[in-house]
N, C-alpha and C positions, 0 to 999 in steps of 0.2 A: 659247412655253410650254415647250418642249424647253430651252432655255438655263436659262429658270427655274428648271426641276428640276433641272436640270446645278450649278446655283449653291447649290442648297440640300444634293445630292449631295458636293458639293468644302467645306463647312462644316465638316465634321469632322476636315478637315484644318490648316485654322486654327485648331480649337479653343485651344490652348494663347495665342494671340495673341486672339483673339474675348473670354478670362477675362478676360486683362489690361488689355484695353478696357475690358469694362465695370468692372472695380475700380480704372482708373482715374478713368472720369467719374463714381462714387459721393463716390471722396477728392475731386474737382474741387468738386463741386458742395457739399460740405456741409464744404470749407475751412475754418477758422478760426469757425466757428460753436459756438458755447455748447452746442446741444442738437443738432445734427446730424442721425442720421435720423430725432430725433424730428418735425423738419420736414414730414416727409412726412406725419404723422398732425396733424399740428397745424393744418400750412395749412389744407387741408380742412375744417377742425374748425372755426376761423376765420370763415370764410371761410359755412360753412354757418350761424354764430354769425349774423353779422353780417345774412346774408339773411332769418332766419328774425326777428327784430328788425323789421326792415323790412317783408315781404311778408307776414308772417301777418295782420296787418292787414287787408288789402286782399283777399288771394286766399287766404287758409290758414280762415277760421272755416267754408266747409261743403267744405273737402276733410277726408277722412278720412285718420287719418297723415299729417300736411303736413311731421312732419318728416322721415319716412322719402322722402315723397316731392320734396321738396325735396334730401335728399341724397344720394337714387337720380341724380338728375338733375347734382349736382353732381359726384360723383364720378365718372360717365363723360366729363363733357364734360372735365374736372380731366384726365383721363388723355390724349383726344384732342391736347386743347391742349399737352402736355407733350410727349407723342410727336411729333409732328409738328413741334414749333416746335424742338425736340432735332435731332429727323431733316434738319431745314432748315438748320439749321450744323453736319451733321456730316463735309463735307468742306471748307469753309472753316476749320473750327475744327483740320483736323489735313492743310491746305497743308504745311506744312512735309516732313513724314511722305511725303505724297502724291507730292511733288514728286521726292521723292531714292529711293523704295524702291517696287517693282513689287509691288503688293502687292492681294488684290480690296477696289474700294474701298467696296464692298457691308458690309464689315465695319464698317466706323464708322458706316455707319446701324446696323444691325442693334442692336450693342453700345447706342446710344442710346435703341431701342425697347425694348430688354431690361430697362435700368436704369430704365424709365417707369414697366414692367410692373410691377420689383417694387415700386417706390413705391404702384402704384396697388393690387398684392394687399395690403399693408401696411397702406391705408387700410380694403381691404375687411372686412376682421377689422373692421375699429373701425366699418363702417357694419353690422355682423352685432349688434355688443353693441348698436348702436344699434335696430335692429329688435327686439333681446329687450325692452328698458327702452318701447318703444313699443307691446309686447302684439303682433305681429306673430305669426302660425302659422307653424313651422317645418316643413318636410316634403321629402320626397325629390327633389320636382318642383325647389329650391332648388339642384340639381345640373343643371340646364340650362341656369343660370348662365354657366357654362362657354360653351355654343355661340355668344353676345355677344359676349363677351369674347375666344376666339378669332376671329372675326370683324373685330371691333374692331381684335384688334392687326395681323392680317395688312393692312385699309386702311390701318391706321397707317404701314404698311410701306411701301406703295405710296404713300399720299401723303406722307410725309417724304423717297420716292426723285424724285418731281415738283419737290416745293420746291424741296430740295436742286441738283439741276439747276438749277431758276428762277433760283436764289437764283446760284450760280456765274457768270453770265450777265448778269444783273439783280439790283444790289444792290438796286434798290426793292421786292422781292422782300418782304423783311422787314417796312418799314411797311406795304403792302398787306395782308401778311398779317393782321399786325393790328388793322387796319381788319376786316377781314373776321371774325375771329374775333370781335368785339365785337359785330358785325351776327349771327353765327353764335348768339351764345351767347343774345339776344333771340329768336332763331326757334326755340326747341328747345326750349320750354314748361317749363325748368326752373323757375321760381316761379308760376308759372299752368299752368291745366287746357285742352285745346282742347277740351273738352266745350260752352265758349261760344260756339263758332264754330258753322257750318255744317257738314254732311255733306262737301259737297263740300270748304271750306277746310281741314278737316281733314285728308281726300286728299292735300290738297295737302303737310302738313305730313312725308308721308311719302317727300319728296322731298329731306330732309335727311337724310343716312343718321345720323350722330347721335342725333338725334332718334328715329329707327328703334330701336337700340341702347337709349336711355332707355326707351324706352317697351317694351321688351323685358323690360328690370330690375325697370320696376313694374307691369307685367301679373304678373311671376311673383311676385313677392316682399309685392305690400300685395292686388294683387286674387286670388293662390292658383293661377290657373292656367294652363298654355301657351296662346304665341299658334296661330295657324291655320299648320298648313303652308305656304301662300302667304306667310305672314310670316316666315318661317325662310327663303324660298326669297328674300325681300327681300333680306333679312341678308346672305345669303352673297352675293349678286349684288352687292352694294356692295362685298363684298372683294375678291372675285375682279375685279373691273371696274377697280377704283383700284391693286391690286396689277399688273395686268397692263400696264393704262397706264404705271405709273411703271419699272416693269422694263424697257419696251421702249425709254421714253423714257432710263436709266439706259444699256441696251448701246448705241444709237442713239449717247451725246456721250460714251460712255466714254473715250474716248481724245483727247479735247477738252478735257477738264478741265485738263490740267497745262497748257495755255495759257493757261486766266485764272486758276487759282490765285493 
């Protein structure tokens, strides 16, 4: 835990180098494209089009706000997967770098989560207009938002520092993964309600921190009110816990890496 803060302590020192990461992987990613960051508002857009076509059908005529709730649910899982699968080549994607200059390699995840982040605030504006156009009550509690979403990106952190090791080690890293997010994005109630299930399965369903996370966004935002302290104390336990692991597992092969780069 000591290293960790030590790491987040010496941050300040690479700033100048930490910017240019991330304004490089913004030009990377949205290269040679017609509409560029408007991708980031569009995918989503997309994507929640697409679903809402689909699933209203079947599971949207007795939820209430189905499309809020539909892209409450899309736009976090949208963030996870982005961060993460980012965080997962962010030291394979900058071997070369890695290889020739002594430099923390902490930095090119970071930069990755960062540029996810803003993607994902970018979207949130456009899921806020969507909540006014859907009669949604706006109110103060809307600022607790926040505590998710910090949450959120700190696992992100952690589990992008996990992959990213996997991934150095085990290129099958990559397909596994996702497999996994395909399975992941099924168990996280994003087009259906687990109010069909059992007490107990439902329990269970808060064993997916994601899922945690969602259901944090549409408790406060379509149902009005905070979840229970022990729900908050969820939250953070999934950061803190995925953060930790991936840090230890990060200084553990730190010096490992430029042999299989």
């Amino acid at each position: 835990m000591k290293a960790l803060i030590k790491a987040i302590r010496n941050l300040p020192n690479h700033m100048f180098l930490f910017q240019e990461l991330v304004k490089r992987d913004f030009e990377h990613k949205y290269k040679r494209t017609a509409l560029g960051m408007l991708w980031s508002v569009l995918s989503p857009l997309l994507t929640l089009l697409v679903m809402k076509l689909v699933f209203t059908e079947f599971f949207g005529r007795n939820t209430p706000h189905y499309t809020t709730y539909l892209f409450a649910g899309n736009i976090v899982m949208g963030y996870y997967k982005e961060a993460t699968r980012q965080g997962m080549n962010s030291l394979l994607d900058n071997a070369k770098i890695l290889t020739k200059i002594n430099i923390p390699k902490y930095l090119f995840l970071f930069s990755k989560i960062v540029s996810s982040l803003v993607n994902f605030s970018l979207t949130l504006l456009v899921f806020f207009l969507f909540c006014i156009i859907d009669h949604i009550q706006f109110g103060f509690h809307f600022i607790s938002l926040l505590f998710p979403i910090v949450c959120l990106t700190l696992m992100n952190v952690g589990v992008g520092m996990i992959l990213s090791v996997m991934f150095v080690f085990f290129r099958d890293t990559k397909y596994l993964y996702d497999v996994f997010l395909t399975l992941l994005t099924y168990l996280s109630a994003i087009f259906y309600t687990v109010d069909r299930f059992s007490a107990s399965v439902q329990r269970v369903f808060l064993a997916n921190p994601v899922y945690v996370y969602i259901k944090y966004f549409r408790t406060v935002v379509i149902d009005g009110h905070l979840p229970s302290l022990p729900y908050h104390g969820l939250c953070m336990f999934y950061a803190l816990i995925f953060l930790i692991i991936g840090f230890v597992m990060y200084r553990k092969y730190n010096h490992q890496f430029v042999y299989y780069l």
